[in-house]
BAFILUM-953092 format. One record per residue (C-alpha): residue in three letters; x, y negated, z negated. Coordinates in steps of 0.25 Angstrom, whole numbers, padded with zeros to 4 digits, always signed. Example, Ala and Ser with C-alpha at 12.3 -4.5 7.8 and 13.67 -1.06 7.14 Angstrom:
2
ALA+0049+0018-0031 SER+0055+0004-0029 
END
This chain:
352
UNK+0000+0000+0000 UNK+0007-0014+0004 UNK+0004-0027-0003 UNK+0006-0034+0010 UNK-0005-0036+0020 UNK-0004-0041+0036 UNK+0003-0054+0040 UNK-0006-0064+0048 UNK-0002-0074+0057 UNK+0005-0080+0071 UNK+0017-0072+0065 UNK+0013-0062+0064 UNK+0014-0058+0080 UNK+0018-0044+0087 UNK+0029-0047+0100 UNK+0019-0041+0111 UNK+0009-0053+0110 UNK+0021-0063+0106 UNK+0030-0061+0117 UNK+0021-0068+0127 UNK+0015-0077+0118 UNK+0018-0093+0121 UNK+0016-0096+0106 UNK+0032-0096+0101 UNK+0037-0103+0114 UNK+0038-0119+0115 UNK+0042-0125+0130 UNK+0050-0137+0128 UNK+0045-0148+0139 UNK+0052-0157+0146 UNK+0049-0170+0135 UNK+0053-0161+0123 UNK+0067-0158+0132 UNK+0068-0172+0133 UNK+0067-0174+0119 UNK+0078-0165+0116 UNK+0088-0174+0124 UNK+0084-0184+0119 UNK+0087-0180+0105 UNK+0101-0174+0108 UNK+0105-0187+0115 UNK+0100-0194+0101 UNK+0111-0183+0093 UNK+0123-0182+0104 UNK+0121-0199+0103 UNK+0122-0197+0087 UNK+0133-0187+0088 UNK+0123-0179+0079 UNK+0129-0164+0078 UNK+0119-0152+0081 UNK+0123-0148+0066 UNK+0118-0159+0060 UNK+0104-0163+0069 UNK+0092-0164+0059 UNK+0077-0167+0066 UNK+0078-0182+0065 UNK+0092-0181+0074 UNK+0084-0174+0085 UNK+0070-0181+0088 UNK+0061-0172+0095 UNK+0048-0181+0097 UNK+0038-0173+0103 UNK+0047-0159+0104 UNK+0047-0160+0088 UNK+0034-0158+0088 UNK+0034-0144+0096 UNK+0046-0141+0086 UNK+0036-0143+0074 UNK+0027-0134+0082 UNK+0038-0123+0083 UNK+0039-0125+0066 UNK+0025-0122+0065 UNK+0026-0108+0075 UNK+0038-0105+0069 UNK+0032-0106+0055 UNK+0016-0102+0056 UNK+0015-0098+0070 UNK+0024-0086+0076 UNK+0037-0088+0069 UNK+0045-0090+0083 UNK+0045-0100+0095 UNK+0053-0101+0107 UNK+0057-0115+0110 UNK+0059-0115+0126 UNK+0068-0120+0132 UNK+0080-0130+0130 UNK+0088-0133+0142 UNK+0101-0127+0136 UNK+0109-0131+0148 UNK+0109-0146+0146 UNK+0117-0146+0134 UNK+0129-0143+0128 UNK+0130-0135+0116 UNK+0132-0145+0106 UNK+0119-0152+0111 UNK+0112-0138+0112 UNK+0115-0137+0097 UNK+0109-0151+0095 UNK+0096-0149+0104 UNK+0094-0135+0095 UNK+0095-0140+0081 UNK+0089-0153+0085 UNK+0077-0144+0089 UNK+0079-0136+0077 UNK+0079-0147+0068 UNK+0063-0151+0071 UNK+0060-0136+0069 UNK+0067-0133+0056 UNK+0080-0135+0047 UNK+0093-0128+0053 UNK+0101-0117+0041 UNK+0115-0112+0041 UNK+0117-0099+0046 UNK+0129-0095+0040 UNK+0138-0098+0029 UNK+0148-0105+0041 UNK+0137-0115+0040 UNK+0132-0112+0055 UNK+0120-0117+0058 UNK+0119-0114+0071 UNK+0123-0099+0078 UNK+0127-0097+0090 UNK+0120-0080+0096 UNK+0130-0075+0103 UNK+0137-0064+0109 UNK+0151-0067+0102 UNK+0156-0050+0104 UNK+0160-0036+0100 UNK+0169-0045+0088 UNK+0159-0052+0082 UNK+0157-0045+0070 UNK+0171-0046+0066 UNK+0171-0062+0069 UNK+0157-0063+0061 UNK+0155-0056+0051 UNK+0159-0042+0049 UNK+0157-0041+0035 UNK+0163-0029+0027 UNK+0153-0023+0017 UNK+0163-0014+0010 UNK+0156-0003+0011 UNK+0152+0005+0026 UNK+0150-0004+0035 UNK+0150-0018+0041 UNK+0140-0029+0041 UNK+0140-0039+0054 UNK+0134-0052+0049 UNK+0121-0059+0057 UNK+0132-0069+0063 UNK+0139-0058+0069 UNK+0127-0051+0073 UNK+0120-0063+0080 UNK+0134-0066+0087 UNK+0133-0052+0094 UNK+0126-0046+0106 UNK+0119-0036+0099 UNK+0105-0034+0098 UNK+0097-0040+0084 UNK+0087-0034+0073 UNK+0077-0040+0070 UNK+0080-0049+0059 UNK+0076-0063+0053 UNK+0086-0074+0051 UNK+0088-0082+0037 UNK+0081-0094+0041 UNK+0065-0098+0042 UNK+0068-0101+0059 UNK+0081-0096+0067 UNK+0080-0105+0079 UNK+0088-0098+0093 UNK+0093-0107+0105 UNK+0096-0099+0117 UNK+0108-0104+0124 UNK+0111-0094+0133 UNK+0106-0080+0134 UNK+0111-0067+0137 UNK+0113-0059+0150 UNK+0104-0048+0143 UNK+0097-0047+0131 UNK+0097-0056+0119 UNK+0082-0054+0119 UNK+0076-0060+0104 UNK+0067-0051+0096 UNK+0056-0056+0089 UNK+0046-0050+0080 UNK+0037-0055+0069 UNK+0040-0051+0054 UNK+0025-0052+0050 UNK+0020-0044+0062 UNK+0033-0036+0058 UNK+0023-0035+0043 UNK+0010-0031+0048 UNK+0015-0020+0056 UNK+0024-0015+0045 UNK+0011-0017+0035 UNK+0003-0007+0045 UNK+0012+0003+0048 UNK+0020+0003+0036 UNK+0014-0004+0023 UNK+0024+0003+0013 UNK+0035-0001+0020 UNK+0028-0015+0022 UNK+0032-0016+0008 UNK+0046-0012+0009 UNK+0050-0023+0017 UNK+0043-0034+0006 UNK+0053-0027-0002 UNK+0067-0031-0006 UNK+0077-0026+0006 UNK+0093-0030+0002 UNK+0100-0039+0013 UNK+0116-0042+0015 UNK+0121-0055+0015 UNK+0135-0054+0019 UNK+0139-0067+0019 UNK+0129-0074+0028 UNK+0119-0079+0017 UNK+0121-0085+0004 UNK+0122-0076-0008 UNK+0134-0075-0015 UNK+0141-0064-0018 UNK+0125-0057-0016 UNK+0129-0050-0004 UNK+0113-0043-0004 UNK+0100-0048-0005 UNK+0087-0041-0006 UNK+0073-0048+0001 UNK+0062-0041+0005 UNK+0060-0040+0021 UNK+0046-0047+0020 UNK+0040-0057+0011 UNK+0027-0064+0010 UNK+0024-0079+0003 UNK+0012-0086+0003 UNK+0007-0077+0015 UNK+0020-0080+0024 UNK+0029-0069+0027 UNK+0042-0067+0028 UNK+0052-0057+0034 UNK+0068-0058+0033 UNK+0076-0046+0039 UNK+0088-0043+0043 UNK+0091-0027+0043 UNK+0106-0030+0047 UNK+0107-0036+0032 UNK+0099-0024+0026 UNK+0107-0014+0028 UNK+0120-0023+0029 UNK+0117-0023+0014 UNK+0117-0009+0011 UNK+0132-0009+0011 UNK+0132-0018+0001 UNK+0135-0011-0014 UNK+0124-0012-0023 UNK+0115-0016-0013 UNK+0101-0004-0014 UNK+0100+0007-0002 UNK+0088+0004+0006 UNK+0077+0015+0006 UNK+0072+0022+0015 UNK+0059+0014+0013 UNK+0067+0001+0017 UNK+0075+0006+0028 UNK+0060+0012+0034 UNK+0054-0003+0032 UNK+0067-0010+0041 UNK+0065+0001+0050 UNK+0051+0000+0055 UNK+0051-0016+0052 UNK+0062-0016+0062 UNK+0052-0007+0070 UNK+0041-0016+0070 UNK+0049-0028+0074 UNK+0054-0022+0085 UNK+0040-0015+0091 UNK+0034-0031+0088 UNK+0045-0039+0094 UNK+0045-0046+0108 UNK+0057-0052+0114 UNK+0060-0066+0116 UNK+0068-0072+0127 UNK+0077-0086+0124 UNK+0081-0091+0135 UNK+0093-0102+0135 UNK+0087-0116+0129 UNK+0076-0108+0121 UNK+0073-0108+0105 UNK+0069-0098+0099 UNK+0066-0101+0083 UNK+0061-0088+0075 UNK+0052-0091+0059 UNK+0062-0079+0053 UNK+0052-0077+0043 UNK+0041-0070+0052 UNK+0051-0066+0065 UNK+0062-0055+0066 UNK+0072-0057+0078 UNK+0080-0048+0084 UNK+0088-0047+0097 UNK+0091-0039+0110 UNK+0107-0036+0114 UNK+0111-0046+0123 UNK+0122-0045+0135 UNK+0130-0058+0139 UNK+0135-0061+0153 UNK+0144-0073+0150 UNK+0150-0073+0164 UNK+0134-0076+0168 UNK+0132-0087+0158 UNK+0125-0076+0149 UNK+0129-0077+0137 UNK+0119-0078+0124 UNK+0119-0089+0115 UNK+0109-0094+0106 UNK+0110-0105+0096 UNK+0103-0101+0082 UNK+0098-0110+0072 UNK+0091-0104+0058 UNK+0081-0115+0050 UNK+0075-0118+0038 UNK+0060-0123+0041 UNK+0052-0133+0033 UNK+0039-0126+0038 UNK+0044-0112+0032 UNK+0037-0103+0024 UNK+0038-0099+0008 UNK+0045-0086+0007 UNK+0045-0077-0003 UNK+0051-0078-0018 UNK+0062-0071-0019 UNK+0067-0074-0003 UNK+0076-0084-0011 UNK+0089-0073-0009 UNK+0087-0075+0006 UNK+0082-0089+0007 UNK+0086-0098-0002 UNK+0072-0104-0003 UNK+0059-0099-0003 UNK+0049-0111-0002 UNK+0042-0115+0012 UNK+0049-0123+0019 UNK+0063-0125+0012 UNK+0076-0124+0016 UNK+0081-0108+0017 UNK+0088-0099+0023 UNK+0101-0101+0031 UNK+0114-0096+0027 UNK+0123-0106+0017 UNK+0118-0119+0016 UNK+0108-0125+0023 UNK+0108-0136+0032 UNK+0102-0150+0030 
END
């Protein structure tokens, strides 16, 4: 018997009727274009550096109003929106960076996503040594860990995961000669189905599950966590996930086995998402922003052909949103902050 009932709500979507749904995509026109120069003529004159661009360097007259509109989905409508298309080749890369946190900044509030203080990543395929440049982190017993940064870095394919942020924001820059395809499926569809199929193991994953940290996120010398896979608050759901950290942490001493019972849950969890995902396409000069809350992402393998002009690269931004939702007590180890619309999540300190 499960204490938790069905999920309702614009979230709470299957991939079969979202893929050809127009309800996450937003068309720049022509006037919005024209506003985004005119607002990085307005920094560049400034000297203004993409680091340091808050809403009021970047005015977006009539665009920040769509962008409020993409809050609003992002928050209380599907959790995802594909913000088409930015004419990537215009600009440089330095005034690509500006354009994308300038566009950022009228959506939500940009979080270091690392303890280097990055604040912006560059997805790429850096190769086969990558591990070894990025994290390759010994866990003293069997076994090596390869940190997010490392992972992301790569070519390989994705499990679905959440990021430790309320949004994580994509820009595509180039794309791959193959692949690279983005995984998207809804945590609370994710719920119900689990709740149908399953309703012990529903209540398996509202329990405790312990997470590595490995250096990434703040903790001390805590190098484990434990949160639940899904919470509710005040009837808003919430799923943070990262398999890759669960079982990164059973090589950590001290830290308990997971049971069978556990192991079950991840696996048809991962099932679920998989059956209920659809794929979704960036093409360069498109934004993609994911409510990490209510969406797992994951992502296809991806071949490059550099020689072509094919070689993937997308800008990655996490944010703090003023529109968020309360999550639930004890989330604190993860978040820092439980209460709506706070400053939370990010690696290290946050930015202003």
């Amino acid at each position: 018997m499960t204490m938790h009932g069905a999920l309702t709500g614009p979230d709470a979507w299957l991939g079969r009727t979202m893929a050809d749904s127009p309800v996450w995509i937003r068309e720049l026109s022509s006037a919005a274009l024209a506003e985004i120069d005119a607002a990085l003529r307005g920094v560049r004159q400034r000297g203004v550096p993409w680091q340091s661009i808050t809403r009021a360097d970047f005015p977006l007259p009539s665009l920040g109003m769509l962008l409020d509109d993409v809050a609003v989905e992002l928050e209380r409508g599907c959790g995802m929106v594909k913000l088409r298309r930015i004419p990537v080749d215009r600009y440089d890369a330095e005034a690509l960076r500006q354009i994308y946190v300038g566009i950022a900044s009228h959506v939500g509030h940009i979080l270091f996503q690392n303890r280097r203080g990055e604040l912006m990543r560059d997805i790429r395929d850096e190769g086969a040594e990558v591990g070894r440049r990025y994290g390759q982190v010994e866990t003293g017993q069997s076994g090596v860990f390869l940190s997010s940064y490392a992972r992301t870095l790569s070519n390989g394919g994705l499990r679905f995961h959440t990021d430790r942020c309320d949004v994580v924001g994509l820009l595509c820059v180039r794309q791959a000669r193959a692949g690279g395809i983005s995984k998207l499926a809804s945590s609370v569809a994710v719920h119900n189905t689990i709740l149908a199929r399953r309703p012990d193991l529903l209540e398996v994953l509202f329990q405790d599950f312990w997470r590595s940290r490995f250096g990434e996120e703040a903790g001390g010398e805590q190098l484990a966590y434990a949160l639940p896979l899904f919470g509710v608050r005040d009837g808003k759901f919430t799923s943070h996930y990262s398999r890759t950290y669960i079982e990164s942490a059973q090589m950590i001493a001290g830290v308990p086995k997971l049971g069978a019972a556990e192991i079950e849950a991840m696996n048809l969890l991962d099932a679920v998402a998989e059956e209920q995902s659809f794929g979704m396409t960036l093409e360069p000069g498109d934004i993609q922003f994911l409510n990490n809350h209510v969406i797992y992402h994951a992502r296809t393998p991806f071949e490059d052909d550099a020689t072509a002009g094919q070689s993937r690269l997308l800008y990655r931004l996490w944010l703090w949103m003023p529109n968020s939702r309360p999550l639930p007590v004890g989330h604190e180890v993860l978040w820092g902050r439980v209460e709506p619309g706070v400053r939370r999540g990010g690696i290290g300190q946050e930015a202003a």
